[in-house]
VEXDREN-2710 file (C-alpha; in Angstrom, 1 decimal):
% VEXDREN-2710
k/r/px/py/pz
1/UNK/79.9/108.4/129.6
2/UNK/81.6/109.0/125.9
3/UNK/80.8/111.8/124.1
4/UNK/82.5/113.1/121.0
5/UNK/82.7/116.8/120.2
6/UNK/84.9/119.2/117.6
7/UNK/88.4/119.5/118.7
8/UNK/90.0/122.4/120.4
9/UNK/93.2/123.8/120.8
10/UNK/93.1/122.6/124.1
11/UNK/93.1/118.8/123.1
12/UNK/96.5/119.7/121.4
13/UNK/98.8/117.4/124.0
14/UNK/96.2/114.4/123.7
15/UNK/95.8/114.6/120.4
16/UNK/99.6/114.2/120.4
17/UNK/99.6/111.3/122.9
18/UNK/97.0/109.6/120.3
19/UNK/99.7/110.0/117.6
20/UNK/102.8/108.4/119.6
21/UNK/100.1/105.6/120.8
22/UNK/98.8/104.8/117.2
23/UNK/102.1/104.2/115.9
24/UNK/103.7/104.5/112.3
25/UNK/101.4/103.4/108.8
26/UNK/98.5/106.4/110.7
27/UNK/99.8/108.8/108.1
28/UNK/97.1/111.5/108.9
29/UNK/98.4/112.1/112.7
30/UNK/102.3/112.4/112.3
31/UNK/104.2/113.0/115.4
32/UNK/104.9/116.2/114.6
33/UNK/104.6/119.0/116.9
34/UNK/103.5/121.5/113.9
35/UNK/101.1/119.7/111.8
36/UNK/99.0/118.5/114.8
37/UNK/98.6/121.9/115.8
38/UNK/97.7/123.0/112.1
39/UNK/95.4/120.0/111.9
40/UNK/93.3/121.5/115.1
41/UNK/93.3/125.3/113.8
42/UNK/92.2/124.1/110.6
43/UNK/89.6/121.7/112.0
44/UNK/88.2/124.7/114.5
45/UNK/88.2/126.8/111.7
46/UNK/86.1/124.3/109.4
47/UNK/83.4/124.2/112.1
48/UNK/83.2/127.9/111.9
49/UNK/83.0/128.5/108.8
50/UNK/79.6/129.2/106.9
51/UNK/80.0/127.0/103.2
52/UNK/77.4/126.3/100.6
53/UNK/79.4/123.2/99.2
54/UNK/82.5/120.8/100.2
55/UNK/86.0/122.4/100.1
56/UNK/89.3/122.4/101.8
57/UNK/87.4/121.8/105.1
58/UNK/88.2/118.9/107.5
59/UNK/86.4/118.0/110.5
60/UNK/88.2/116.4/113.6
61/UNK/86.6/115.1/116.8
62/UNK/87.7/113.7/120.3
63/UNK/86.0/111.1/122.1
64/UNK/86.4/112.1/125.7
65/UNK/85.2/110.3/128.7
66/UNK/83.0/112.6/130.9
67/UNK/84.2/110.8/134.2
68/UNK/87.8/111.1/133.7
69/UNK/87.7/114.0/131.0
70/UNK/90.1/111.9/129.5
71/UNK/90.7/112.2/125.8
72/UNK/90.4/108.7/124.6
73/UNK/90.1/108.4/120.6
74/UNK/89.7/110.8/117.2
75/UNK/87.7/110.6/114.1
76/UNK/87.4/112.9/111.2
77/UNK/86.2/113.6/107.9
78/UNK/87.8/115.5/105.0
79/UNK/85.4/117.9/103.4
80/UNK/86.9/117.0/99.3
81/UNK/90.3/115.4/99.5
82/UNK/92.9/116.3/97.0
83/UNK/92.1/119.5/96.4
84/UNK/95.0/121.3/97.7
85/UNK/97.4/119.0/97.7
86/UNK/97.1/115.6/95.3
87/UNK/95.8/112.5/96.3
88/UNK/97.3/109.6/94.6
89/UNK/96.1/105.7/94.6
90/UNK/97.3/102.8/92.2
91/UNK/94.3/101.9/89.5
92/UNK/94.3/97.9/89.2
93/UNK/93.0/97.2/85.8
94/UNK/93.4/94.5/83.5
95/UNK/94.8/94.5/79.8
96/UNK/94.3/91.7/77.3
97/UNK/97.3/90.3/75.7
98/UNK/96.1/88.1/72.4
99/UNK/97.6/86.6/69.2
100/UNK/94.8/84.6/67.1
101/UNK/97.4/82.8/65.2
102/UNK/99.4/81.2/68.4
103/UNK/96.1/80.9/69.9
104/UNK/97.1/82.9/72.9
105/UNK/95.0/84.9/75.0
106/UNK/96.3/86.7/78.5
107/UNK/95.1/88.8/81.0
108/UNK/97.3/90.7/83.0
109/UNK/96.6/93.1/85.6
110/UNK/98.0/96.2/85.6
111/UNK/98.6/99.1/88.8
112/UNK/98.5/102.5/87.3
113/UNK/99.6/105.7/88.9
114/UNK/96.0/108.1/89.3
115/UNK/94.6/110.6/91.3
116/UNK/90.8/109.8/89.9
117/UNK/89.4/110.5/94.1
118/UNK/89.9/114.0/93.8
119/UNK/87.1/115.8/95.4
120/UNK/85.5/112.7/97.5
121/UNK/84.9/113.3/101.0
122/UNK/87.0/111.1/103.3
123/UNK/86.6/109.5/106.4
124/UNK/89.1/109.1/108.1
125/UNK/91.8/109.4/111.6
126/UNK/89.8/106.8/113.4
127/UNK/91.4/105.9/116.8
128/UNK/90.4/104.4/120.0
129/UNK/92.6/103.8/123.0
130/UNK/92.8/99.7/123.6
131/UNK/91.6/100.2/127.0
132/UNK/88.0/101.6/125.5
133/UNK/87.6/99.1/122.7
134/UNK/84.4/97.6/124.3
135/UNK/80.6/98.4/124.4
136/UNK/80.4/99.5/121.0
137/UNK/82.7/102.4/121.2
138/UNK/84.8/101.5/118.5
139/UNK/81.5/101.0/116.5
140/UNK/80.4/104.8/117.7
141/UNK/83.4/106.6/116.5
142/UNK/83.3/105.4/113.5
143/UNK/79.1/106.0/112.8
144/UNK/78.9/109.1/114.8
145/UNK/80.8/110.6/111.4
146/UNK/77.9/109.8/109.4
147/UNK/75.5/111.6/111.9
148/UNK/77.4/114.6/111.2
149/UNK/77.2/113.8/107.5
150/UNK/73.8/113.1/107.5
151/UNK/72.3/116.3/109.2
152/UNK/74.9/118.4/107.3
153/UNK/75.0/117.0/103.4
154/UNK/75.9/120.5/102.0
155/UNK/79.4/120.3/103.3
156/UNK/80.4/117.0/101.7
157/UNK/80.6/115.2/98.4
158/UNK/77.9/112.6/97.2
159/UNK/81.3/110.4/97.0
160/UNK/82.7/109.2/100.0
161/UNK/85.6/107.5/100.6
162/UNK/87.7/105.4/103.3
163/UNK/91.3/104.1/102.9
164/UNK/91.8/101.3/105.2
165/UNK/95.4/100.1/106.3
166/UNK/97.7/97.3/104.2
167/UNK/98.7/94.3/104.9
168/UNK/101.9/93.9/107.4
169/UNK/104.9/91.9/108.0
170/UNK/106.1/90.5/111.1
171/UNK/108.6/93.7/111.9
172/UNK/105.5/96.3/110.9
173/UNK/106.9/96.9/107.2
174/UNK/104.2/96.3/104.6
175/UNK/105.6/93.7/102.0
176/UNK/104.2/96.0/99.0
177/UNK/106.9/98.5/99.9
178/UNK/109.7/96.8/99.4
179/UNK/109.5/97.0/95.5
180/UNK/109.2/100.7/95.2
181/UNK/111.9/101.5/97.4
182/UNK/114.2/99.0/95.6
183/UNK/113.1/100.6/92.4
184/UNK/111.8/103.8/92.8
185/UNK/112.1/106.0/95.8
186/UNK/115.7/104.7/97.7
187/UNK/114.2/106.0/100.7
188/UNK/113.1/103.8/103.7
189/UNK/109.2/103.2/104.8
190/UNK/109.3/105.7/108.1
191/UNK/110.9/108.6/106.2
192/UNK/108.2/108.2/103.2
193/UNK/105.2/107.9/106.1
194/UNK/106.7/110.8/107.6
195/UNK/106.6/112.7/104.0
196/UNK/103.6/111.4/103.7
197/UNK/102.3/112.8/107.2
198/UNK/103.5/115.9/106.9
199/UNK/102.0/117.0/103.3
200/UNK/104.6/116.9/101.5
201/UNK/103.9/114.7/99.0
202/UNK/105.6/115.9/96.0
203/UNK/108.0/113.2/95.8
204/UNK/105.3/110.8/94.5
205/UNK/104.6/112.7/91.3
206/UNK/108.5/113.0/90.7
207/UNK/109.8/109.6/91.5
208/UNK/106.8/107.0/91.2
209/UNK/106.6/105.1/88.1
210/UNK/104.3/107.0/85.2
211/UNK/103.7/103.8/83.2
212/UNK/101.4/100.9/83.9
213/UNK/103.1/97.9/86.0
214/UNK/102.5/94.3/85.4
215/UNK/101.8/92.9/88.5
216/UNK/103.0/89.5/87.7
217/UNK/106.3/91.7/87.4
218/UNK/106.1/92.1/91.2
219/UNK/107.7/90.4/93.9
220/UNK/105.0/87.2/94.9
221/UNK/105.1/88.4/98.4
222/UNK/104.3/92.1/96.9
223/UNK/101.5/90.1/94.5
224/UNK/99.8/88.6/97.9
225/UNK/98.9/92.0/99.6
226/UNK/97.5/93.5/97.0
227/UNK/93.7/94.9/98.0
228/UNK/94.8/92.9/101.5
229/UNK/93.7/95.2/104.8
230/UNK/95.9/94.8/107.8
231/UNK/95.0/92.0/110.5
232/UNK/94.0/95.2/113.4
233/UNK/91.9/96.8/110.6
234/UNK/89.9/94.1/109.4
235/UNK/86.9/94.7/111.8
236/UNK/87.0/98.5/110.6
237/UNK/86.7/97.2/106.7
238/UNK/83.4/94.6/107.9
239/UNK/81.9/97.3/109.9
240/UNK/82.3/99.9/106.7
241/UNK/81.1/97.2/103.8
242/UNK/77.9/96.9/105.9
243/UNK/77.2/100.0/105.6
244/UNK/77.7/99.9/101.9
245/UNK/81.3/100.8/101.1
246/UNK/82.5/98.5/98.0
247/UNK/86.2/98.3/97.0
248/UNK/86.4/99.2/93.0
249/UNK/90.0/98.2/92.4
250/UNK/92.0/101.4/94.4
251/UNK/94.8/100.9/96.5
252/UNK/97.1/102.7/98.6
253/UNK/100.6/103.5/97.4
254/UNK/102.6/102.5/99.8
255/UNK/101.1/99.2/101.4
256/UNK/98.7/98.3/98.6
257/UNK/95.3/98.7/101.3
258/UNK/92.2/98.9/99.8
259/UNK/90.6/102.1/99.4
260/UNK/86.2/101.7/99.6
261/UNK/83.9/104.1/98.3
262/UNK/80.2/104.7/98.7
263/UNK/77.5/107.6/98.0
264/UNK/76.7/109.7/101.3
265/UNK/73.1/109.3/100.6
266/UNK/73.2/105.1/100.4
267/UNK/75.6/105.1/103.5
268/UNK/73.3/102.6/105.4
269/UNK/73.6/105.0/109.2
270/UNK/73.1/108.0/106.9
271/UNK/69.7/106.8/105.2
272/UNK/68.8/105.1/108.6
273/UNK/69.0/108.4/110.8
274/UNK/65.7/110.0/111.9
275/UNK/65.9/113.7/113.0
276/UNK/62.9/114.3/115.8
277/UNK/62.3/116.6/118.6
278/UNK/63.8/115.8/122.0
279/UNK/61.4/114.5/125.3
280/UNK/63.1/114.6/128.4
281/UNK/61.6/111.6/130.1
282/UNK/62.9/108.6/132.5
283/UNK/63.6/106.4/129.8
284/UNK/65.8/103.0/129.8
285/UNK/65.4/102.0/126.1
286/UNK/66.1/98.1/124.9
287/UNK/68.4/99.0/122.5
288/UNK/71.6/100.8/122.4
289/UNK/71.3/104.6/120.4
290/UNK/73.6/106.8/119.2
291/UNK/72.8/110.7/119.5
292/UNK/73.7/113.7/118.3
293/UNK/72.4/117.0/118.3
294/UNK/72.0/119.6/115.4
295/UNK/74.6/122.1/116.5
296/UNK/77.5/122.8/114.3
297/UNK/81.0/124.5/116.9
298/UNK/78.8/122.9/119.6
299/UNK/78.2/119.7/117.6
300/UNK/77.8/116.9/121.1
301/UNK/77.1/113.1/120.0
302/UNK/77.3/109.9/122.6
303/UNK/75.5/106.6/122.8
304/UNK/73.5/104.6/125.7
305/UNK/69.9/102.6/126.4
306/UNK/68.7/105.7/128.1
307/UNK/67.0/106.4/125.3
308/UNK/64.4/105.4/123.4
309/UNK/62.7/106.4/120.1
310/UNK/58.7/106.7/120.5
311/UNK/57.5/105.9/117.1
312/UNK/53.5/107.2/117.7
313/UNK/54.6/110.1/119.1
314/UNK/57.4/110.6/116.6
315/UNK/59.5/112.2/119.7
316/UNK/62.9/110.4/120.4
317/UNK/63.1/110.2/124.7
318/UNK/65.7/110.5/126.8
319/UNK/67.1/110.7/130.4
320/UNK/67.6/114.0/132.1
321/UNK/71.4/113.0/132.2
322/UNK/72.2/111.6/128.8
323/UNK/70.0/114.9/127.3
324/UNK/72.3/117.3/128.9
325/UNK/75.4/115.6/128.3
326/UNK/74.3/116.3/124.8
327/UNK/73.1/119.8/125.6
328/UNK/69.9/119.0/124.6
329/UNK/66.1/120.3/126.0
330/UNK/62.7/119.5/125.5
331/UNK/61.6/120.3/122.0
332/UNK/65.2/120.7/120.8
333/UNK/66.0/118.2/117.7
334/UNK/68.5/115.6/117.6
335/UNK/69.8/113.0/115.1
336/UNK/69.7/109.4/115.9
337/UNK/70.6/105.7/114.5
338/UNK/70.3/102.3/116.7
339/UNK/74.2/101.3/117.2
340/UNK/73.3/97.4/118.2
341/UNK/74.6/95.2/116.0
342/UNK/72.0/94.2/112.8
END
């Protein structure tokens, strides 16, 4: 069985092995020996701590397989991005160019420099070992976030957002690059993803361009990826517009990926969740559920048909073995959504 639970200082050398595995463009697990392990204290101290609102909190989780205790993927969210240190996107807008007397009227679109997500909450560091992306696991890792969200709303904004992966070329190198480095930055992709990785960002505000930039000033193979998702993280992008996420013209930096947004309270899992008291019963349900319980540091969430929501009784059933894999009891409450595809 999968089950997904706050990280812990002991995950520090998987967490690690997830970085070197996910390769480079995953700018929020950088191979780096000392941000990973301030990424965990930070996360173990955000499930700690007691908050009234979102703030520099970010939640990360393991997926770890209960046979193997193997550590096989990571999710998190970020309480209010930007907060502490920028968060910068690319605005596309469009400005009208006109002259009555030549009878001329243009529209040209227009990337400007903007840091307008500042306090959203993110989702985000979604990985799943190849091996394990089957029977709906990917889709857990990524829902089981808004379980989380949805039985604690106080400790996120009502804005949430989701930056999904840009467009590649054949070697890995995203073509929207190549014109800021050229221009701009004179430093190559790795080193700025690296930068990027690591928080220190402060090379963006000093070196990226301050103006508006004409897009059909670009580069046609720069043009092309613009709002374009990478080919691995187009199923990610479907799975998130069903749940409401809409792209409003925000893009990456860097590789020109759309960035999606949607309120918390509209996030289709996150209206769709019933909390109910437990039943420990022997149950084998005809539809796949996700389920987490209410607990905070002790936070346990995992998916399976031995489940099964009793609507009349308004008590959500489950096997002896999947209710303690979740450290649940009879009467305890837990927080459910049916993972099967709509």
């Amino acid at each position: 069985m999968l089950v997904i639970r706050p990280i812990t200082a002991a995950d520090f050398a998987a967490l690690k092995n997830i970085a070197i595995e996910s390769g480079a463009g995953f700018t929020s697990l950088p191979v780096n020996d000392a941000r990973l392990k301030q990424k965990i204290d930070h996360a173990e101290h955000s499930f700690a701590a007691q908050v009234d609102g979102p703030g520099d909190q970010g939640y990360l989780f393991v997926l770890e397989d209960t046979q193997t205790g193997e550590i096989v993927g990571t999710t998190g969210i970020e309480a209010a991005v930007g907060t502490s240190t920028p968060l910068y996107h690319f605005q596309q807008n469009t400005v009208i160019h006109h002259s009555a007397e030549l009878n001329v009227f243009n529209q040209l679109r227009t990337l400007t420099l903007c840091n307008d997500y500042t306090g959203a909450s993110e989702i985000c560091t979604l990985f799943l070992r190849e091996s394990y992306r089957r029977n709906h696991a990917g889709r857990f890792l990524s829902k089981v976030r808004f379980l989380f969200m949805a039985e604690y709303p106080e400790r996120f904004s009502d804005r949430v957002i989701a930056e999904m992966r840009g467009a590649a070329d054949s070697d890995g190198q995203p073509p929207f690059w190549h014109w800021l480095q050229k221009l701009f930055l004179t430093i190559d992709f790795p080193t700025a993803d690296h930068l990027i990785g690591v928080g220190k960002k402060a090379f963006i505000a000093e070196l990226m361009p301050r103006h508006p930039i004409y897009v059909g000033l670009l580069p046609q193979c720069a043009q092309d990826v613009i709002g374009q998702v990478h080919q691995n993280t187009k199923p990610a992008l479907k799975m998130l517009e069903n749940e409401g996420f809409n792209h409003r013209g925000y893009i990456d930096l860097f590789d020109a990926g759309p960035t999606v947004e949607a309120r918390l309270s509209q996030i289709k899992s996150v209206a769709a969740s019933k909390k109910v008291a437990v039943k420990i019963a022997d149950v084998q349900g005809e539809q796949t559920l996700a389920v987490a319980n209410t607990a905070l540091q002790g936070f346990r969430a995992s998916f399976s048909k031995s489940a099964k929501f009793d609507a009349d009784q308004q008590l959500l059933l489950l096997s002896a073995e999947f209710a303690d894999t979740l450290r649940l009891h009879d009467g305890d409450m837990a927080r459910f959504i049916v993972l099967d595809k709509a």
